[in-house]
N, C-alpha and C positions, 0 to 999 in steps of 0.2 A: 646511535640507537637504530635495530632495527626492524621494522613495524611489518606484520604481515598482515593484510586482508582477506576474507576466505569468502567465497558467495557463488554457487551454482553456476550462474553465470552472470552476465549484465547485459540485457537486451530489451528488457522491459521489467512494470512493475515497480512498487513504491520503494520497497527496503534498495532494489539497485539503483535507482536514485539517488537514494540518502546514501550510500555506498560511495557512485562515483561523486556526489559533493564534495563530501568528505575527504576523498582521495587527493581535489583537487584544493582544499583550502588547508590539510593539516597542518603541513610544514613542520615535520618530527624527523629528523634522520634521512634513511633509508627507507624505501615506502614499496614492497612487494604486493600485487593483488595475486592471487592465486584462484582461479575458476575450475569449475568441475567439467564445462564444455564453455569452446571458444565463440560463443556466442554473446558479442561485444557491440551495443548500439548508443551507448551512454558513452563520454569521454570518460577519462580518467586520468591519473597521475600516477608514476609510478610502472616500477618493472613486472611485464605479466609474465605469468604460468601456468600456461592450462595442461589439466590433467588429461584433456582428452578422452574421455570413459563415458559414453550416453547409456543411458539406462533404459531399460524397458518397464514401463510407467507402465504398464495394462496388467502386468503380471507382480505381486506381491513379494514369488522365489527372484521375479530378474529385477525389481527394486532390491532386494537383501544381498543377494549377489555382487550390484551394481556397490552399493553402501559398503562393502567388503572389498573390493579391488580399489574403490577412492579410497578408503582407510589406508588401506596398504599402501598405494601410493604417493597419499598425503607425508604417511611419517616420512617415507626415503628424502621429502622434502623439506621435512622439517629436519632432518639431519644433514642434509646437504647445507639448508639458507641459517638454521642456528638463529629466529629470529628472538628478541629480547621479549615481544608482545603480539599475540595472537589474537585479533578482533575479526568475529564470524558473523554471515548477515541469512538468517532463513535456516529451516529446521536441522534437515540432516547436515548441512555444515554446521552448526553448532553443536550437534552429535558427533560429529567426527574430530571438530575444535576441542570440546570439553574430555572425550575419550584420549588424545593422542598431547594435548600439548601440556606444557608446564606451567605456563599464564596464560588460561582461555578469558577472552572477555566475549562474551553470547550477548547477540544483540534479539529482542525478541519485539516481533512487528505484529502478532496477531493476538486475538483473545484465543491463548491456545485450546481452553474447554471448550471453547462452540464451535473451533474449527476439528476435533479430535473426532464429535460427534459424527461430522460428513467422513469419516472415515469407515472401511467395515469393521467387524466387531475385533478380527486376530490384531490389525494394523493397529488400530485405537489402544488397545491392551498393553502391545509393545510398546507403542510411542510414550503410553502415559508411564509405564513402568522407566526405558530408557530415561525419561524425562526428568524423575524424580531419583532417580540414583545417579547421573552424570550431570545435571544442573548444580547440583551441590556443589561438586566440584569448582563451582570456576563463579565468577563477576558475573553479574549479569543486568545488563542495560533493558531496561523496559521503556517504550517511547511514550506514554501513558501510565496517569495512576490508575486508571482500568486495569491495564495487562500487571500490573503489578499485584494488586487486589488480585487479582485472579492465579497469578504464579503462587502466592503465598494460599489464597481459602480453598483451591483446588490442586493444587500440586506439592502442597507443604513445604513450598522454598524458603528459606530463614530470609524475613523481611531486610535484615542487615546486609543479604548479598546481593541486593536487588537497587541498580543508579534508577530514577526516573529520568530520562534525556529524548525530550520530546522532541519532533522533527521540526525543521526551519523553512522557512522559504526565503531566495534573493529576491524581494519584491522591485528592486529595480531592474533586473533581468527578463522577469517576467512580462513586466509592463512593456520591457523594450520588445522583445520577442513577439507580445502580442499585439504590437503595432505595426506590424510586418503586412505588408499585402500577399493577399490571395482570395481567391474566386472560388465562392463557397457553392457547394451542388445544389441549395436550395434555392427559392423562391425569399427573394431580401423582404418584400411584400408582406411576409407573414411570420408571425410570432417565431421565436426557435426555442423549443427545449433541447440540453446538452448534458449529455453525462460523458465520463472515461473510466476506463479501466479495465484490467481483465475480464474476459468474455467468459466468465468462472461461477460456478455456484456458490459462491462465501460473495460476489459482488449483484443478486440479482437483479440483473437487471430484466428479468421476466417479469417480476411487478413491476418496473416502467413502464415495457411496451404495454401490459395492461391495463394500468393506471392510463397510458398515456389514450388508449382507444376510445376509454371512457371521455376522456376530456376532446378527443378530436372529433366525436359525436356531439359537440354541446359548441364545436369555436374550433375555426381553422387556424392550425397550426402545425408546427414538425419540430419532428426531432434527428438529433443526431447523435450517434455513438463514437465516438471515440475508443479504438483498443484492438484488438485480437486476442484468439483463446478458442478452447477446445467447444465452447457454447453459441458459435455463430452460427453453424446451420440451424439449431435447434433455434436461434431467436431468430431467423429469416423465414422460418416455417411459420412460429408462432404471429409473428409479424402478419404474412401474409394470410393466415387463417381467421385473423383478427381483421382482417382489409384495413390495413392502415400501412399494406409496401411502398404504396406509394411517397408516404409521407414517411418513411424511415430511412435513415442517409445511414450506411455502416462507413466510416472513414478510416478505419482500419488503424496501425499504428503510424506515428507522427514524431516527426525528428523536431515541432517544433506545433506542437497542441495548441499552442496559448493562442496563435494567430485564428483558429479556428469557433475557438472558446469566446473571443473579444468580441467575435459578430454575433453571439446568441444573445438570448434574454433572460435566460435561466439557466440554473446550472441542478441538477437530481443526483443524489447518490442513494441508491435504492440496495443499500448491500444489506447482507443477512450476516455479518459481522464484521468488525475492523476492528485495529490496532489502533491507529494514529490517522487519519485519510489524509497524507499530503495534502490529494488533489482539491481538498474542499479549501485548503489555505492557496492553493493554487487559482482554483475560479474565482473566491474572493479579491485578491490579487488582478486579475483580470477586470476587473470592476463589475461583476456578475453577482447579482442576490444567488442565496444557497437555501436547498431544501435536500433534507437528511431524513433517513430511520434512524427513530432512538433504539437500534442494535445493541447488541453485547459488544463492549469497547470504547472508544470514545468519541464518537464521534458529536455526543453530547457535550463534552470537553469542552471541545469547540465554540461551539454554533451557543449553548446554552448553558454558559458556566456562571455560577451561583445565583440564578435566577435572571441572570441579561438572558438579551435576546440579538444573538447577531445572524439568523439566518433562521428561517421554521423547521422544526423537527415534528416527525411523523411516528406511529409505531411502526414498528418493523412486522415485515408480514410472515417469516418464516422460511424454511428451506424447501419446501414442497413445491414442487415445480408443476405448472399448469398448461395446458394447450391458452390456445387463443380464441378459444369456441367458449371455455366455463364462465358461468358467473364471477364477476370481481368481488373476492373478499374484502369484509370489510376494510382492513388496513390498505386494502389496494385502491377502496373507495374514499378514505380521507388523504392518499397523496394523492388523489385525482382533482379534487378537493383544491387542496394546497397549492397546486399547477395551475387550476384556474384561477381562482384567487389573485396569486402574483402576476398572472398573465394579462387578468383584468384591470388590477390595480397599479396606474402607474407609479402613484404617489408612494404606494409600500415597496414596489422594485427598487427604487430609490432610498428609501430608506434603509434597505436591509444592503444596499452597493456600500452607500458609509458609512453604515457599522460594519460590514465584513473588511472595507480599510483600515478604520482603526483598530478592529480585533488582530489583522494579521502583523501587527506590530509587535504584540506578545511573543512572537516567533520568530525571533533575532538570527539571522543566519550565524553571525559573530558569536554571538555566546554560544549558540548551538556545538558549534565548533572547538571552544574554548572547554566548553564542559568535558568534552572527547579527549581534546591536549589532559585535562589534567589528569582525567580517569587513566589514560595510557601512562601516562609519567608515574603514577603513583603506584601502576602498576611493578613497574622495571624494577629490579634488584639495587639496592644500593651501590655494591661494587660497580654496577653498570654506570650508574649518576655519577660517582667517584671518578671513572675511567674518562666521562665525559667532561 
């Protein structure tokens, strides 16, 4: 059998994650990953090929363009490797997967109507139309029964083509990892809040630093980000317009998070939509209480499924991006709220550290993995199973 993987690239980000895991625990065959640009920071398993094609992001004709020379160069690959099963991770490779191969299976990582929204009006139009005539076509993996609900009441995908296969974490990995030394830029002295992730508008973290001003005016403390992304000068201005540079640590990307994550006291994910958040099974894992937006996705799932409670959830404030001088809206004033709270309260830090241990047990790296073996197998032709 032989198994192809398709994904932009792998340098960051939660779908390439779930990606190179995967890559490395499948154990199917022959195991090709195929990238759009050779930008590789994740391990993996498996023989790569990159297409080598950067696109020009700023311009809509040199993205369409760009999407037309991978196609093209995708199939000559798909004629060359002859793979049995095509598993794709992020949008336009799943566009490209579902258009050109014979068994696509489309992994989909975000609530795609509220991320369609941030898009302009021509891109949104296409994507939603692409979406719903080449999704049909093919398998398709949802990591959340959010994104699922959402492919079928917004996109009309037959709820029949659609796996649930929620993301995993190695909690013993993690735990190892974040027992790792290193010399954190801040002040040990004093509380730390910690988020990660894309420095992106679907993850805002401009109501953090907002939220967090409010609470650095009431109780000394700091935070740290975790990530890179097109959004850091814009949150190093807003930071410092807000006077709280001082107390904001940008750490940029990290070969090894978890060691950073283990010396905080809190963990925030302040996004304006998600899929699935790894990273919040991840701080959990770290021994870290969690505070969430109840966003479009699921990061409810999570933190607050059928009424437990394994970490606080906040409203979500919106995609509207603010200086550092406005007033805090209100959802920006109840996860300020929520920050202090946890920050004040020892005994509830604690509390919500083990319940996020025993929540991320629901999250079995092994069956995570096993769900992917069958769905792949079940994909393959019979003569192919026969031949094996």
């Amino acid at each position: 059998m032989k198994v192809m993987l398709v994904i932009p690239h792998l340098s960051d980000g939660g779908a390439e994650k779930v990606l190179s895991e995967l890559s490395l625990d499948l154990g199917l065959g022959e195991l090709v990953l195929v990238v759009f640009q050779e930008k590789v920071r994740y391990p993996f398993k498996g023989r790569l090929i990159s297409l080598d094609i950067p696109i020009q992001q700023q311009s809509i004709f040199g993205r369409a363009f760009g999407f037309i020379r991978r196609s093209y160069r995708f199939r000559r690959i798909l004629q060359q490797e002859r793979p049995d099963v095509v598993v794709s991770f992020m949008g336009e490779a799943n566009f490209i997967n579902a258009l050109l191969s014979p068994r696509p299976i489309l992994t989909v990582h975000n609530h795609l109507s509220s991320t369609s929204k941030l898009r302009g009006k021509t891109e949104a139009f296409a994507f939603n139309v692409l979406l719903r005539l080449l999704y049909r076509r093919a398998t398709v993996v949802a990591v959340s029964e959010a994104v699922k609900r959402d492919l079928v009441e917004n996109f009309g995908l037959p709820a029949s083509r659609i796996v649930v296969i929620t993301n995993a974490v190695n909690i013993h990995e993690i735990q190892g990892l974040s027992a790792e030394d290193v010399t954190c830029p801040w002040n040990p002295s004093l509380p730390v809040v910690i988020t990660a992730g894309r420095l992106h508008p679907l993850k805002g973290q401009w109501h953090l630093l907002r939220a967090f001003a409010e609470v650095r005016r009431k109780m000394e403390c700091q935070l740290a980000i975790l990530g890179t992304g097109d959004l850091e000068d814009y949150l190093r201005r807003l930071a410092a317009e807000a006077g709280i540079d001082k107390d904001v640590y940008f750490l940029g990307w990290q070969k090894n998070p978890f060691k950073f994550m283990a010396k905080a006291d809190l963990f925030v994910l302040s996004s304006v939509t998600e899929g699935f958040p790894l990273v919040l099974m991840e701080a959990m894992a770290c021994r870290l209480p969690v505070i969430a937006t109840d966003c479009p996705g699921s990061s409810k799932e999570i933190i607050a499924p059928g009424g437990e409670e394994y970490g606080i959830l906040v409203p979500a404030a919106g995609d509207k991006m603010c200086n550092g001088l406005e007033p805090c809206t209100g959802e920006e004033l109840e996860l300020a709220g929520a920050i202090l709270r946890m920050l004040r309260d020892t005994k509830l830090r604690q509390r919500y550290i083990e319940a996020g241990l025993v929540r991320i047990r629901d999250f079995d790296r092994a069956t995570f993995v096993e769900k992917y073996r069958r769905l792949i197998c079940s994909s393959v032709p019979q003569s192919t199973k026969t031949a094996l």
